[in-house]
C-alpha positions in Angstrom: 7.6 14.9 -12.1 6.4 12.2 -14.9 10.3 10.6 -13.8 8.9 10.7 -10.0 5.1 9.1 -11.4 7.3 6.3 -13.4 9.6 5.5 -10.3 6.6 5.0 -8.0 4.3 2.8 -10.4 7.2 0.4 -10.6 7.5 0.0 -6.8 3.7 -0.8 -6.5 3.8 -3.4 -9.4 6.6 -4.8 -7.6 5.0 -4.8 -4.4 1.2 -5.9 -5.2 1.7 -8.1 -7.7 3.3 -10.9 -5.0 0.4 -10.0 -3.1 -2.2 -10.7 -5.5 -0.9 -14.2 -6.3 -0.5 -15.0 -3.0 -4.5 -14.1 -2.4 -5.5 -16.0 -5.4 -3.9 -19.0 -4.2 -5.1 -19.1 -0.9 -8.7 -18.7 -2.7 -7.5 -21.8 -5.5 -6.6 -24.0 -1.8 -9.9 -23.2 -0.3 -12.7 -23.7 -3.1 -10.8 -26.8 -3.3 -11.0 -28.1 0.3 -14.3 -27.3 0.6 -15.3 -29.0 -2.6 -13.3 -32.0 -1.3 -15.1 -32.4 2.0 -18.3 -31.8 0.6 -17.9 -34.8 -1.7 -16.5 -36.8 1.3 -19.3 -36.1 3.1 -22.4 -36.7 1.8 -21.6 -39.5 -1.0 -25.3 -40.8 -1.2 -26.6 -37.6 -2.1 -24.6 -36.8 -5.5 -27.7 -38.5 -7.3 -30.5 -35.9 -5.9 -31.4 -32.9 -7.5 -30.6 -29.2 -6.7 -33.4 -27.0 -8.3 -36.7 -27.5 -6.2 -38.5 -29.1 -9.2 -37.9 -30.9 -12.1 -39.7 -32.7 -14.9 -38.5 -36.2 -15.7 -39.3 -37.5 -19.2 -42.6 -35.7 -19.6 -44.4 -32.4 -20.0 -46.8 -30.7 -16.9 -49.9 -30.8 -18.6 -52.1 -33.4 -20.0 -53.7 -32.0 -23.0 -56.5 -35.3 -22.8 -57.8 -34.9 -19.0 -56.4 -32.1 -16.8 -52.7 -30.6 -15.5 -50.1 -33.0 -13.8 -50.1 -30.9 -10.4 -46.6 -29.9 -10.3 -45.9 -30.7 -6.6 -46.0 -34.4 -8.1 -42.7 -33.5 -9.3 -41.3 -31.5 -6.6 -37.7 -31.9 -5.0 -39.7 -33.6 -1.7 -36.1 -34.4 0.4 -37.2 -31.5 3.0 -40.8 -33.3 3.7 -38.5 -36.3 4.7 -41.4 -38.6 3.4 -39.7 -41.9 2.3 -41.3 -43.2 -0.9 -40.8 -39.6 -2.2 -37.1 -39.7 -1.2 -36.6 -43.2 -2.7 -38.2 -42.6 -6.0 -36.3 -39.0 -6.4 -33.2 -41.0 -6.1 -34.4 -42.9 -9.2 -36.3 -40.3 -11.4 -32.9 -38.2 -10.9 -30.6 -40.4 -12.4 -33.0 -40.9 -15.3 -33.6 -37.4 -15.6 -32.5 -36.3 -19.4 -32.5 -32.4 -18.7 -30.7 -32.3 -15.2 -28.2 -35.3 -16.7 -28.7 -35.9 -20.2 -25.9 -38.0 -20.9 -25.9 -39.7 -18.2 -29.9 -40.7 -18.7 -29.0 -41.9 -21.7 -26.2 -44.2 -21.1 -28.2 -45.7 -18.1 -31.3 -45.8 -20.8 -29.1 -48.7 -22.5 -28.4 -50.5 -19.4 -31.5 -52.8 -17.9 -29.7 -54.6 -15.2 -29.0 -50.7 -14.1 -32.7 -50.6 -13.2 -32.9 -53.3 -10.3 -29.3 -52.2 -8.9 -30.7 -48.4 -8.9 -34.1 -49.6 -6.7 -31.4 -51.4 -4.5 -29.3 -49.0 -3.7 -32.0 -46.0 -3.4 -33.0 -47.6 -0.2 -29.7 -47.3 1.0 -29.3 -43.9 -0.2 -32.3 -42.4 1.3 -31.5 -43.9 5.0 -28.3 -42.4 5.0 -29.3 -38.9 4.0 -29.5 -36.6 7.3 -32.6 -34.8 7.3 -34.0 -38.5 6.9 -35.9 -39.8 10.3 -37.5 -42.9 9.2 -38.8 -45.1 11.5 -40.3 -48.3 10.2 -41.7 -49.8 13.3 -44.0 -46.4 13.6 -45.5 -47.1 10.3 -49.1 -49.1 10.9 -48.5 -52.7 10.5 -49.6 -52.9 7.0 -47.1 -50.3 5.7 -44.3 -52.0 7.4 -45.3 -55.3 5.7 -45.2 -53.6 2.4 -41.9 -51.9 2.9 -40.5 -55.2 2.5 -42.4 -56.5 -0.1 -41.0 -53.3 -1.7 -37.6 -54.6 -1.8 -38.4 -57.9 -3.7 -40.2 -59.0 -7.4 -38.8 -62.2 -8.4 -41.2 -64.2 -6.7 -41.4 -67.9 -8.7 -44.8 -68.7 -10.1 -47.0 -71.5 -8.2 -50.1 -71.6 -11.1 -49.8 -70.8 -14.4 -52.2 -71.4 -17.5 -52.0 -74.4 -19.4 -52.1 -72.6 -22.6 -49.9 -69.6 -23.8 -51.7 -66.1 -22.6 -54.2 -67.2 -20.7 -57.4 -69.9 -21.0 -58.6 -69.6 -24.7 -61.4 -71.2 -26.8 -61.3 -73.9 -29.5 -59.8 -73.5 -33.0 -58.3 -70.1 -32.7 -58.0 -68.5 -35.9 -56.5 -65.5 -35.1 -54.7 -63.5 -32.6 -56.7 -62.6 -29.5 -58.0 -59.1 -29.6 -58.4 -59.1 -25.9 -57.4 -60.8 -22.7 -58.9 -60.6 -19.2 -56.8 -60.2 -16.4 -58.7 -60.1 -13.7 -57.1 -59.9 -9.7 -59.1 -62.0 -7.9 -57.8 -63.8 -4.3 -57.6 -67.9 -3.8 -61.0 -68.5 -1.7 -63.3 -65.8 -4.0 -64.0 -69.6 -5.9 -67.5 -68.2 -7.0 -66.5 -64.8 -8.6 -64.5 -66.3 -10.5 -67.1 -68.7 -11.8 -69.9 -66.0 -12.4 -67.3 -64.4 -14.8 -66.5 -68.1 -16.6 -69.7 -68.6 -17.0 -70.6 -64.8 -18.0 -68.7 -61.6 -19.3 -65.5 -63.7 -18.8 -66.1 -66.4 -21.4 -62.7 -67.9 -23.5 -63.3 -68.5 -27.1 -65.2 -66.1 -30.0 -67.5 -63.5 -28.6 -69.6 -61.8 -31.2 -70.0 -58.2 -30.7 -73.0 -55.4 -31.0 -74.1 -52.5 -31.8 -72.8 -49.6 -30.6 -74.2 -45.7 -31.5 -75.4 -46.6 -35.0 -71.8 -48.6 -35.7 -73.7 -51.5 -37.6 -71.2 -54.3 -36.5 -73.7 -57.0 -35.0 -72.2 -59.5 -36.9 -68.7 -58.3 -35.9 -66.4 -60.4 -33.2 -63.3 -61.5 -31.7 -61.4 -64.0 -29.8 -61.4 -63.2 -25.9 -58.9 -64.7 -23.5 -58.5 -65.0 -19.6 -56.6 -65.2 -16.8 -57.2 -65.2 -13.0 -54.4 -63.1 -11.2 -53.3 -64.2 -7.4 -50.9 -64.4 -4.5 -51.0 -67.4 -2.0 -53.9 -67.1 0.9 -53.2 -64.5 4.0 -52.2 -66.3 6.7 -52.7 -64.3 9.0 -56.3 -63.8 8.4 -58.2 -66.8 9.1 -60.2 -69.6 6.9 -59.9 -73.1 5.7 -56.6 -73.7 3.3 -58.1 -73.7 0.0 -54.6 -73.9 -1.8 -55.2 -78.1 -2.8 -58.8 -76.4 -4.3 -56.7 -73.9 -6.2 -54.7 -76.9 -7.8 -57.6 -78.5 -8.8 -59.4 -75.6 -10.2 -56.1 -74.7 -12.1 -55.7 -78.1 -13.4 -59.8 -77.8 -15.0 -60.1 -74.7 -16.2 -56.5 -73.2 -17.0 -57.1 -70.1 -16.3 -55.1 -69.3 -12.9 -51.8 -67.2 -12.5 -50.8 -67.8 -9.0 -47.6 -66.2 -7.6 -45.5 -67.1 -3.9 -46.5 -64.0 -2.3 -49.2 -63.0 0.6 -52.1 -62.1 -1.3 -53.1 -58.8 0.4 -54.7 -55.1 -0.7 -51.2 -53.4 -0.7 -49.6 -56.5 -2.7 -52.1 -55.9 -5.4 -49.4 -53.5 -7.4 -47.0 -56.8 -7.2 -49.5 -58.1 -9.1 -49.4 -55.6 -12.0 -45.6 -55.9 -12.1 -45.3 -59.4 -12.3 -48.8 -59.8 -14.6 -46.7 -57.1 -16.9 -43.5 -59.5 -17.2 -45.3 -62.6 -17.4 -47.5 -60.8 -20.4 -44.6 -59.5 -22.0 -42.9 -63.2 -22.5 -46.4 -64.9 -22.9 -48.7 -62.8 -24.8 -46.8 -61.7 -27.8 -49.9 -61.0 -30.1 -52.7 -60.1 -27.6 -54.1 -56.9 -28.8 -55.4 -55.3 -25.4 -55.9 -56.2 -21.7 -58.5 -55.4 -19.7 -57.5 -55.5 -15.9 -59.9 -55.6 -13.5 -61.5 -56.8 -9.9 -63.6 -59.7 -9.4 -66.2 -58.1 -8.6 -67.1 -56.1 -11.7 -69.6 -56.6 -14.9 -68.4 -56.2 -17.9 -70.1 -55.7 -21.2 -68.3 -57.6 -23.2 -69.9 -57.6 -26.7 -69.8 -53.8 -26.6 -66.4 -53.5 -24.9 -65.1 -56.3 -28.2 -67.1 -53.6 -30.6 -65.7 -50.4 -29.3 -62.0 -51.5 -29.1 -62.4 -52.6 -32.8 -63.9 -49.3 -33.6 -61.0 -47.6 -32.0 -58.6 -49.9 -33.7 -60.1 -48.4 -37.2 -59.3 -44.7 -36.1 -56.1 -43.0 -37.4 -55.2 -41.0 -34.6 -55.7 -44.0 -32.3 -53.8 -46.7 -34.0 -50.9 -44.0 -34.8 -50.7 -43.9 -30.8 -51.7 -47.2 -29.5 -48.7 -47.8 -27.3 -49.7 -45.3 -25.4 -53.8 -46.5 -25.2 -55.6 -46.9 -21.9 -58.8 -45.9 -20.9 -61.1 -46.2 -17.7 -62.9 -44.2 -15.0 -60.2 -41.5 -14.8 -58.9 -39.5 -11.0 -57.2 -36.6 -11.3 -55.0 -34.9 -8.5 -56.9 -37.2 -6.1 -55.1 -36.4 -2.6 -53.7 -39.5 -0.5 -55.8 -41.1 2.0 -55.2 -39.7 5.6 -57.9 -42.0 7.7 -56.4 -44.1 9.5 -58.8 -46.7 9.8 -59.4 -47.0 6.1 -57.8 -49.8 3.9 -56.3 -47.2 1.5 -54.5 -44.9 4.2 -51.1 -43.7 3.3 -49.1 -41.7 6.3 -47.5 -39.0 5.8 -43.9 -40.3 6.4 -44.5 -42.8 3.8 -45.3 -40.4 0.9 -46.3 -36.4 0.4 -48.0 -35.0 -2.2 -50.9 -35.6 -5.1 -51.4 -38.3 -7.0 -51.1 -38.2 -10.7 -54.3 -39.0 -13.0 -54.8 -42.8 -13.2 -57.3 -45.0 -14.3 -59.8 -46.6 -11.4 -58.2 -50.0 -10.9 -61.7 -52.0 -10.4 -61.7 -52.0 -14.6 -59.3 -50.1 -17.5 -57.7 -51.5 -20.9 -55.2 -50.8 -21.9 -53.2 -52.1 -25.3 -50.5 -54.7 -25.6 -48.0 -52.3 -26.7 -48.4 -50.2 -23.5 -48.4 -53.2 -21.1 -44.8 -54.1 -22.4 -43.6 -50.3 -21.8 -45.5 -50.1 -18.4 -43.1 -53.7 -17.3 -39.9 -51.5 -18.6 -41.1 -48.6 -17.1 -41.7 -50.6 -13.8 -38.3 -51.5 -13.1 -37.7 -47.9 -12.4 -40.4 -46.9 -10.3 -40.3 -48.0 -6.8 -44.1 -50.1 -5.9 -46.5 -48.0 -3.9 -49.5 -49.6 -1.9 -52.6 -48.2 -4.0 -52.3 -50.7 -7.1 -54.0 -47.5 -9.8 -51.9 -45.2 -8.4 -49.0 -46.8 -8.9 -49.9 -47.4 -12.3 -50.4 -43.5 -13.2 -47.0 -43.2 -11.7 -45.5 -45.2 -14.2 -47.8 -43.8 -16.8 -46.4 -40.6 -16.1 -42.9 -41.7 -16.6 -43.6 -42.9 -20.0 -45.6 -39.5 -20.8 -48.4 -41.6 -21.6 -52.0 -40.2 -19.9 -55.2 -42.4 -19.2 -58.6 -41.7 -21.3 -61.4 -40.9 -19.4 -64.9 -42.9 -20.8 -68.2 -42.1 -19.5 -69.4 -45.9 -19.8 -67.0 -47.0 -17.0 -68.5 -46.9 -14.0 -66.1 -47.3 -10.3 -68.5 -45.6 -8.3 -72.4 -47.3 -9.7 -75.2 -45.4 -11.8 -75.9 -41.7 -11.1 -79.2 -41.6 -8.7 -82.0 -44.0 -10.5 -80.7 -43.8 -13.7 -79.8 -47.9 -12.9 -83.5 -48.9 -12.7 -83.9 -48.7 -16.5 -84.6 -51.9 -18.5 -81.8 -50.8 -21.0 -79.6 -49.0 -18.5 -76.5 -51.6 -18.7 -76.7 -51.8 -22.1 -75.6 -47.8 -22.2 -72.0 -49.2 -20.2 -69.1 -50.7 -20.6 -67.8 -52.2 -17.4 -69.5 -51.1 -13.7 -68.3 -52.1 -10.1 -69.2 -53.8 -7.3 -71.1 -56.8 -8.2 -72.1 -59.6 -6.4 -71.5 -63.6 -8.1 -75.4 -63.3 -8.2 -76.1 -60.0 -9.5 -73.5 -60.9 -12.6 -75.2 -64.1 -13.7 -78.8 -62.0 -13.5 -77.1 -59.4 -15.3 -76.0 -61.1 -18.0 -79.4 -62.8 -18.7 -80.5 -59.4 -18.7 -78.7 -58.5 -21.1 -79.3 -61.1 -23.6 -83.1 -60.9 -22.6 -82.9 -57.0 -23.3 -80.8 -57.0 -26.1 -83.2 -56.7 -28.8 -85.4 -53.7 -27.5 -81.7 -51.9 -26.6 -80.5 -52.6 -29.3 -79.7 -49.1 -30.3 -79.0 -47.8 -26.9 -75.9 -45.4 -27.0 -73.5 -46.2 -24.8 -72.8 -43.1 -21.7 -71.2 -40.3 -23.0 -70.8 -36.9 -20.7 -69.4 -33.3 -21.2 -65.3 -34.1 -19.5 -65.0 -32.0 -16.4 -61.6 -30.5 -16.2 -59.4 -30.7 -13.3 -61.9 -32.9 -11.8 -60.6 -34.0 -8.4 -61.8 -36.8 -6.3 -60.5 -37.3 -2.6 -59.3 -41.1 -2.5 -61.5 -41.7 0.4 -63.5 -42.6 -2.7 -61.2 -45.1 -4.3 -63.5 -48.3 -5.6 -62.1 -51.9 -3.4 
């Protein structure tokens, strides 16, 4: 019997084991055919993300303001909305947990940035579940869709003097310059704020919450940002005015591109290179709109006060503060100036500072021009700045005394009321120069006026039908 048992075990090695290799194969040949169309197939895709979310270079919640809504970093390629698509081509390949060395060879590599935004575009129109039409877009999306694929527009104006229009007799570095957006025939804003809040040279600073540092001060630069005049909106060409204005005052950073709302984020990208070669020592910028008060001898006090703290000057490259949004939603109206479609881009936004007035530091306006290579311009100037903010894992600081959206109910009619602020929007050329002889008039009765502090609200959320022009 056990002779029988050996005899047959032989015969069904012998017969199964040719079998079993032969299946094997067959499986070997077909992974590998499969694997080999697949790549043949869909080359622009090898860049995008499997898993339905990822986090690029960051964490998911902001321990200084509220949580980064996760669908900000979503895998969007099934809501076919193009700036998502084109910036997840992008955040992918600089991704450090889905491709870690692969991040951080491209991390050496700066020419890598501009050739990544190139090819993106590419990348996403080839991609199947893809529809995008352009010409379905409202004409001032499609206009920006092309300004998306260009920044090295030459400068037409620049300041006579390096970073910006500065006083006499410096004697040390500039503790802050004002970069404010302004557009080529808003002539008398930009003269309110030279002959106001705005003003080149040594500013003494005040009091601020029982700080003592009235005789305390700083050197205060500035610079007018612009494009060249919409033509197709209508007015007398002011661009030989310009010239002449540059020429006087030295103040005026004028770039060859349409100066219109969606171009404002070209001028962030190009203000950040041109600060990055040209301001080398400036200590903090405060960007803002031309049609904003600013108080500047408490705003020079406060950012010395902050320059004294440990836990600030430890972190200064990553220092901005302003009128914070978080999670605002995009703009669906589509008669309003900030409207986004839904083809162009789905989601939240992340937390950023209102763009009508924020500082941030030197240190972070170099990182925010590196970061800026690899993030792909979006229409809403502050929004593409959290963006890039984000990428760096940096997070704006909310501050009471900034005030986008005016005084709560009548809490403006007090005699002392703009002495409790920093910087408030939506000021005519008029009301500045009567505000700031108000505030010299007033400054000794509010003297020790504290400046607006309030209880943060968490997870506040503001609809960008809102959004400060």
């Amino acid at each position: 019997m056990a002779r029988c048992y050996f005899r047959w075990h032989r015969v069904l090695i012998c017969v199964c084991t040719p079998c079993i290799f032969l299946a094997l194969l067959f499986v070997y040949v077909g992974l590998t055919v499969c694997m080999s169309m697949r790549s043949m197939a869909a080359p622009a895709t090898e860049i995008m993300p499997k898993s339905p979310h990822f986090v690029a270079n960051g964490i998911l919640r902001n321990k200084s303001f509220a949580p980064l809504p996760k669908t900000f970093w979503e895998n969007q390629r099934h809501k076919k909305a193009f700036w998502n698509q084109l910036q997840l081509v992008v955040d992918h390949q600089f991704n450090p947990i889905l491709q870690p060395q692969k991040a951080k060879r491209s991390m050496k590599n700066s020419s890598f940035d501009d050739f990544l935004l190139k090819k993106s575009f590419s990348a996403v129109r080839s991609f199947d579940n893809v529809r995008y039409n352009v010409e379905e877009l409202p004409e001032r999306v499609q206009d920006f869709t092309r300004y998306m694929q260009r920044r090295d527009y030459p400068v037409l104006l620049q300041p006579g003097g390096e970073c910006g229009a500065q006083g006499k007799d410096e004697q040390e570095p500039p503790l802050l310059l004002f970069a404010i957006k302004t557009t080529p025939d808003n002539f008398n804003n930009r003269q309110a704020i030279r002959q106001t809040w705005g003003q080149a040279g040594w500013v003494a600073g005040q009091k601020i919450n029982g700080s003592g540092r009235d005789n305390g001060g700083a050197y205060v630069r500035r610079v007018f940002l612009l494009g060249k005049q919409n033509t197709k909106e209508p007015g007398v060409d002011v661009s030989e005015l310009l010239k002449l204005e540059s020429n006087f005052y030295g103040d005026i950073l004028q770039w060859d591109f349409e100066d219109t709302f969606f171009n404002l984020t070209l001028k962030d990208v190009l203000f950040w290179s041109w600060f990055s070669h040209s301001c080398k020592q400036t200590h903090f910028v405060f960007k803002g709109d031309d049609d904003i008060f600013v108080n500047t001898p408490k705003l020079i006090t406060y950012l010395q006060i902050q320059m004294e703290k440990p836990h600030v000057k430890k972190n200064m490259h990553n220092f901005m503060f302003g009128d914070v949004i978080g999670a605002a939603s995009p703009n669906r109206v589509n008669i309003s100036k900030y409207f986004i479609p839904h083809s162009f881009y789905k989601g939240l936004y992340p937390a950023y500072a209102g763009g009508g007035g924020l500082v941030y530091s030197g240190q972070l306006t170099r990182r925010l021009h590196l970061i800026s290579k690899r993030v792909h311009l979006f229409p809403i100037d502050d929004v593409y700045v959290g963006m890039c903010m984000v990428r760096l894992n940096a997070f704006p600081t909310h501050n009471h005394a900034f005030l986008m959206f005016d005084f709560p109910k009548n809490e403006g009619k007090d005699p002392c009321s703009y002495h409790t602020i920093l910087v408030i929007h939506k000021r005519s050329p008029n009301q500045v120069v009567k505000l700031w002889a108000d505030l010299k008039h007033t400054q000794p009765q509010c003297r020790d006026v504290a400046l607006r502090v309030e209880e943060k609200k968490k997870n506040k959320i503001i609809s960008s039908t809102l959004l400060p022009t």
